[in-house]
BAFI-87089 format. One record per residue: residue number from 0; residue in three letters; chain; x, y, z of N, C-alpha, C in turn. Coordinates in steps of 0.2 Angstrom, whole numbers, plus 5000, padded with zeros to 4 digits. Example, Ala and Ser with C-alpha at 12.3 -4.5 7.8 and 13.67 -1.06 7.14 Angstrom:
REC   num   residu   chaine    n_u    n_v    n_w   ca_u   ca_v   ca_w    c_u    c_v    c_w
REC     0      Ala        A   5066   4972   5039   5062   4978   5039   5066   4984   5039
REC     1      Ser        A   5064   4989   5035   5068   4995   5036   5064   5000   5039
This chain:
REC   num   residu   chaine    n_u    n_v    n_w   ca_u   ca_v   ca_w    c_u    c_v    c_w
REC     0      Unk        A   4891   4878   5041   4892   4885   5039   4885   4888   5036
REC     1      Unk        A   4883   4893   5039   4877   4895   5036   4875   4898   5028
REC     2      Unk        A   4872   4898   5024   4873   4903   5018   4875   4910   5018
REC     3      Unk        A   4873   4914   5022   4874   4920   5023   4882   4923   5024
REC     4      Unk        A   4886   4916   5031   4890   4916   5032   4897   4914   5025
REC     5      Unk        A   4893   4911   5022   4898   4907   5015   4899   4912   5011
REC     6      Unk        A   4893   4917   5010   4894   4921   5005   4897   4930   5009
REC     7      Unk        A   4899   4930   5015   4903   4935   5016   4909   4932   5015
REC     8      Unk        A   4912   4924   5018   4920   4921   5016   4921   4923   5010
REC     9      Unk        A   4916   4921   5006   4919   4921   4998   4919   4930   4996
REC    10      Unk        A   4916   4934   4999   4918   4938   4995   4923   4942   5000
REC    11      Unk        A   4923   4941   5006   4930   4942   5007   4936   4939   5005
REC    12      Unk        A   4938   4933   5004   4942   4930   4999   4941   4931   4993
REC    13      Unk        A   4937   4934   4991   4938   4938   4983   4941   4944   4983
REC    14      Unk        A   4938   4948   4988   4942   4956   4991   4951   4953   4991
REC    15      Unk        A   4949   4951   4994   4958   4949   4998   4963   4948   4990
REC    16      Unk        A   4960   4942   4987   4962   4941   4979   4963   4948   4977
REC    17      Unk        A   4957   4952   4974   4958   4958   4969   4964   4962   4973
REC    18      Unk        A   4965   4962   4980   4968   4966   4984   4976   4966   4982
REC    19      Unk        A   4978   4958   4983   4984   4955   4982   4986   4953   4974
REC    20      Unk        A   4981   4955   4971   4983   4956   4965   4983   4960   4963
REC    21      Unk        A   4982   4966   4966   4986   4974   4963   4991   4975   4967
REC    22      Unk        A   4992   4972   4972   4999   4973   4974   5004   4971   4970
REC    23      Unk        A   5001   4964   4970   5009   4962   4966   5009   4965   4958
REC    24      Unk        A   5004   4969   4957   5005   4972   4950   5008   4979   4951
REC    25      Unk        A   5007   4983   4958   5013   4986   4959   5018   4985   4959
REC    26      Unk        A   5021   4977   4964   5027   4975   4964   5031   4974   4958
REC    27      Unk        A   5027   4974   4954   5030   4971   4947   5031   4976   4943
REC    28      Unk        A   5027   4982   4944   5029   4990   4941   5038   4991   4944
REC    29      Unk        A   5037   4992   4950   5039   4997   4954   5047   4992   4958
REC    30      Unk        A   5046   4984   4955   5052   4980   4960   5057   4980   4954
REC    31      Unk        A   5063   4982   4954   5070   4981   4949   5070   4973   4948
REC    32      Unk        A   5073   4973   4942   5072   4967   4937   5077   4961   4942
REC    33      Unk        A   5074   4956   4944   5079   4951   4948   5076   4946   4949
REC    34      Unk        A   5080   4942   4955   5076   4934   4958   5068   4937   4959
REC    35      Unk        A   5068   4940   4966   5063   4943   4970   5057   4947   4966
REC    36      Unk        A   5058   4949   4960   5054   4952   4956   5050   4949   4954
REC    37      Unk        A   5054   4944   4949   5052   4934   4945   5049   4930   4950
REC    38      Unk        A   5050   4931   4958   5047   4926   4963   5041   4928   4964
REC    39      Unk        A   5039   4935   4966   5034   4937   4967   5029   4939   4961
REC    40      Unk        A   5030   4940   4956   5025   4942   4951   5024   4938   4947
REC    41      Unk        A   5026   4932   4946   5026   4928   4942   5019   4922   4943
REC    42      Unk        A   5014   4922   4939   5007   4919   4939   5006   4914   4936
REC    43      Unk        A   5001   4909   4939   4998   4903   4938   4993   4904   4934
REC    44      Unk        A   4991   4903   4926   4984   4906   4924   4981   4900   4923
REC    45      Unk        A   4972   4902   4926   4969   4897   4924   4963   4898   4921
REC    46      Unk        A   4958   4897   4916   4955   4898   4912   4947   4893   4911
REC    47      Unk        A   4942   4898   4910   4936   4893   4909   4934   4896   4905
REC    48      Unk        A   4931   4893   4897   4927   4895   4894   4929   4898   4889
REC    49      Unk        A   4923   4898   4884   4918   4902   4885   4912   4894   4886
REC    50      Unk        A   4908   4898   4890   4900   4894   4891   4896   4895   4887
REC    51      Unk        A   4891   4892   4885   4886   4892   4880   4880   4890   4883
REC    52      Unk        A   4875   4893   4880   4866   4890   4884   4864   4895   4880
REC    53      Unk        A   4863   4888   4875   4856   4893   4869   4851   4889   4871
REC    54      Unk        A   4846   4893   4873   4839   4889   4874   4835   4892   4866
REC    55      Unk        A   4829   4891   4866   4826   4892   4860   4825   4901   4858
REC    56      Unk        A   4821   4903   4865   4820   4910   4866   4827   4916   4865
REC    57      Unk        A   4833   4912   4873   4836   4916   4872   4845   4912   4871
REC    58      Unk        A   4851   4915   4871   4855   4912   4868   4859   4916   4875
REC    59      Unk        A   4864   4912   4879   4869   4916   4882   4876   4913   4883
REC    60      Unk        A   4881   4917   4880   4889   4914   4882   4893   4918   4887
REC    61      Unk        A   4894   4917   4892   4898   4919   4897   4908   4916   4896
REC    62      Unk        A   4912   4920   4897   4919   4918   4894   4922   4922   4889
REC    63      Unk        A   4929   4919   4890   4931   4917   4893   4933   4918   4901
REC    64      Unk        A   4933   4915   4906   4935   4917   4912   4943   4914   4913
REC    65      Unk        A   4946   4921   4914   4954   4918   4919   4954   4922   4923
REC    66      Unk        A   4958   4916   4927   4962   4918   4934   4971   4919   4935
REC    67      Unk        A   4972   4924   4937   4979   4924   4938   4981   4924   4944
REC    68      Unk        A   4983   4922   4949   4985   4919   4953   4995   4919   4955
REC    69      Unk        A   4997   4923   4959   5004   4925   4958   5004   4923   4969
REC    70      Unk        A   5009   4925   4970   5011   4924   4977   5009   4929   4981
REC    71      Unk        A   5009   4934   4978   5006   4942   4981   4998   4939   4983
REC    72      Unk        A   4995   4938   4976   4988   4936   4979   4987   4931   4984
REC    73      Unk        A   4990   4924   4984   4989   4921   4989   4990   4922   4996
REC    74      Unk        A   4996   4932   4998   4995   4930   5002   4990   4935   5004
REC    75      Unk        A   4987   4940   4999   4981   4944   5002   4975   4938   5003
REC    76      Unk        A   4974   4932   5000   4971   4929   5004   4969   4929   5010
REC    77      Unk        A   4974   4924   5010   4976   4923   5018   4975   4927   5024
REC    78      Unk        A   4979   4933   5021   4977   4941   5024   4970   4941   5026
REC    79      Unk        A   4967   4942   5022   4959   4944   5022   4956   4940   5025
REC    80      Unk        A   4958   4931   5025   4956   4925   5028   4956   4926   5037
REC    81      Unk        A   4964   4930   5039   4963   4930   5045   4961   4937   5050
REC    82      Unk        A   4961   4942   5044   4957   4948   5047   4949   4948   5047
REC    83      Unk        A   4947   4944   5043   4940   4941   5043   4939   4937   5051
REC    84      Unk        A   4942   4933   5052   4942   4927   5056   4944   4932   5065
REC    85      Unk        A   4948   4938   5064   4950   4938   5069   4944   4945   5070
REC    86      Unk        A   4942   4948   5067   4936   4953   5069   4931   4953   5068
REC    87      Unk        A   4927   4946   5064   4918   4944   5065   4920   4938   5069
């Protein structure tokens, strides 16, 4: 896979992500309190950081990073993965 092409997958799968997780952040506004609500909204969080790189000149921390990650998101992945795939 080329560089070019690695870096549109990825931010198409990044789009898809951001995409599929404001759905499921309307699902979870807008769905009545039940199984289906708790199935679909309910997130895997995962978390890096924070990072550190103090060199002598300059000092930098990036963090903390989290991901949230619900069923909504994975499947605007996916979504994104095969709309990508089926029209480049």
């Amino acid at each position: 896979m080329h560089r070019k092409n690695l870096r549109v997958y990825t931010a198409v799968l990044t789009g898809g992500l951001l995409v599929g997780s404001f759905v499921g952040e309307l699902l979870a506004r807008f769905l009545p309190a039940g199984v289906a609500r708790d199935f679909f909204t309910t997130s895997v969080v995962g978390h890096l950081g924070p990072i550190s790189l103090d060199l002598v000149a300059v000092g930098l921390t990036l963090g903390p990073l989290t991901l949230y990650v619900n069923i909504i998101s994975l499947v605007g992945i996916a979504l994104a993965a095969y709309l990508y795939r089926a029209f480049f």
